[in-house]
C-alpha positions in Angstrom: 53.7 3.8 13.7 52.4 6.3 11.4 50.7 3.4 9.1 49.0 2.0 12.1 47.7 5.5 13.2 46.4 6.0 9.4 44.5 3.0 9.1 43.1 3.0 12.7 41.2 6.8 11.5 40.0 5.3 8.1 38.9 1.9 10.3 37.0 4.5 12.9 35.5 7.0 9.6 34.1 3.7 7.5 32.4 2.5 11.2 31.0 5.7 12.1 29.7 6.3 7.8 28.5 2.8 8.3 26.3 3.2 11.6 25.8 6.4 11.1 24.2 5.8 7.5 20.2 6.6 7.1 17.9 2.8 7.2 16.1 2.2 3.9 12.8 4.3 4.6 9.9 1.3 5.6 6.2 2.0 3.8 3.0 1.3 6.0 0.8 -1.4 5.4 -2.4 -0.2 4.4 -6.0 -2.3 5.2 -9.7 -0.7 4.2 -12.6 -2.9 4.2 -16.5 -1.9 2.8 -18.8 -1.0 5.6 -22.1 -3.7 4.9 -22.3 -4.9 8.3 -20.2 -7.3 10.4 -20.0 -9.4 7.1 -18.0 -7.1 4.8 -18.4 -7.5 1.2 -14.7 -6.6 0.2 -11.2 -6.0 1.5 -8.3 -3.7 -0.1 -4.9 -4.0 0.8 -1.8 -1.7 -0.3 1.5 -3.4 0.3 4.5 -0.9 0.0 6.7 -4.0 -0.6 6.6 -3.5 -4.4 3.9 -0.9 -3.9 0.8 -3.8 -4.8 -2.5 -2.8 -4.1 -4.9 -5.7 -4.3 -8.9 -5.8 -3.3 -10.8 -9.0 -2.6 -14.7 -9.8 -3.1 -15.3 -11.9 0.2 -19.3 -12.3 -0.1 -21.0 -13.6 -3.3 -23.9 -10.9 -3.0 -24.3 -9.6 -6.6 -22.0 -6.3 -6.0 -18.4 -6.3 -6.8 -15.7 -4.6 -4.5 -13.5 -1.6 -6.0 -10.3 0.2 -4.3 -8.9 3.7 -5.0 -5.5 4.4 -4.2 -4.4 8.3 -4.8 -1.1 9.6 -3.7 0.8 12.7 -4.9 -0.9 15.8 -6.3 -4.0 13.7 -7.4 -2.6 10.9 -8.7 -5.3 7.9 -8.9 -5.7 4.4 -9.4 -8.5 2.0 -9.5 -9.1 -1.9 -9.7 -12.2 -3.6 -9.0 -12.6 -7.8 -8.6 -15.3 -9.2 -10.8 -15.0 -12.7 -10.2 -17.2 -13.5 -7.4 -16.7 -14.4 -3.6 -13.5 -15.6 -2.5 -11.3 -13.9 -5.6 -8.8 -11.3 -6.0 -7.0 -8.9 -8.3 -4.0 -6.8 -7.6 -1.4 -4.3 -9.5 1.9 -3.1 -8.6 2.4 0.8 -9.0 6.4 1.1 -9.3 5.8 4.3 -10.1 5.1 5.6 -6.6 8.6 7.4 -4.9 9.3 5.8 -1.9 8.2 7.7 1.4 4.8 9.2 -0.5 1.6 9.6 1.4 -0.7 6.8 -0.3 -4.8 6.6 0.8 -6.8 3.9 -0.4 -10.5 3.9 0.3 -12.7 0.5 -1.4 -16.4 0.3 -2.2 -18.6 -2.1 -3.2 -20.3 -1.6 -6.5 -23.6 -2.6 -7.5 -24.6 -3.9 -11.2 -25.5 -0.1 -12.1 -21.8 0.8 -11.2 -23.4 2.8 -8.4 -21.1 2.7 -4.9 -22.2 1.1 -2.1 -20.9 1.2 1.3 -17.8 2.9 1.5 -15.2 3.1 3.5 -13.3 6.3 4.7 -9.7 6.9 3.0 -7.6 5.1 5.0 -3.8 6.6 5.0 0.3 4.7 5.4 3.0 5.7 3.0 4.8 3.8 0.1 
């Protein structure tokens, strides 16, 4: 009797540590796109499934698309696609802790480097 009353608790405390037990925290996909009209030059992404942010040139125009991601106390990162319409580049940042306000904002750059239509920081979390 006193076996079966023993093993019936530890049966109820593993259920109730199990149920009980805090999900895996879930990022926010992140989408920014350059502001040139209804046809927009370039697309950024920021996946928090492996923390990839990727930016795409959708308009063979001349410029070339660029995405900033910062997160943290000023932490920064920056990739631009130089390869003409229809291409993409992307890098992972493992280096980002889960949870962490990200903000990525993209612009297309013209052949001075200057930046062209910009869109605002858009916001999700890694």
């Amino acid at each position: 009797m006193r076996v079966r009353g023993f093993l019936t608790a530890g049966i109820a405390t593993v259920a109730a540590l199990i149920f009980s037990s805090t999900p895996a925290f879930a990022g926010e996909f992140i989408m920014a796109h350059t502001t040139d009209g209804k046809d927009w030059g370039g697309k950024a992404f920021f996946d928090p499934n492996g923390d990839r942010l990727k930016v795409c040139d959708l308009k063979a125009d001349g410029m070339f698309p660029e995405v900033l991601m910062r997160w943290g106390s000023g932490a920064y990162t920056s990739i631009h696609e130089r390869h003409g319409s229809g291409k993409c580049d992307s890098v992972s940042r493992e280096d980002i802790p889960e949870g962490m306000n990200v903000e990525i904002r993209i612009c297309l750059l013209d052949r001075n480097w200057n930046n062209r239509y910009c869109s605002r920081w858009v916001g999700g979390s890694a």
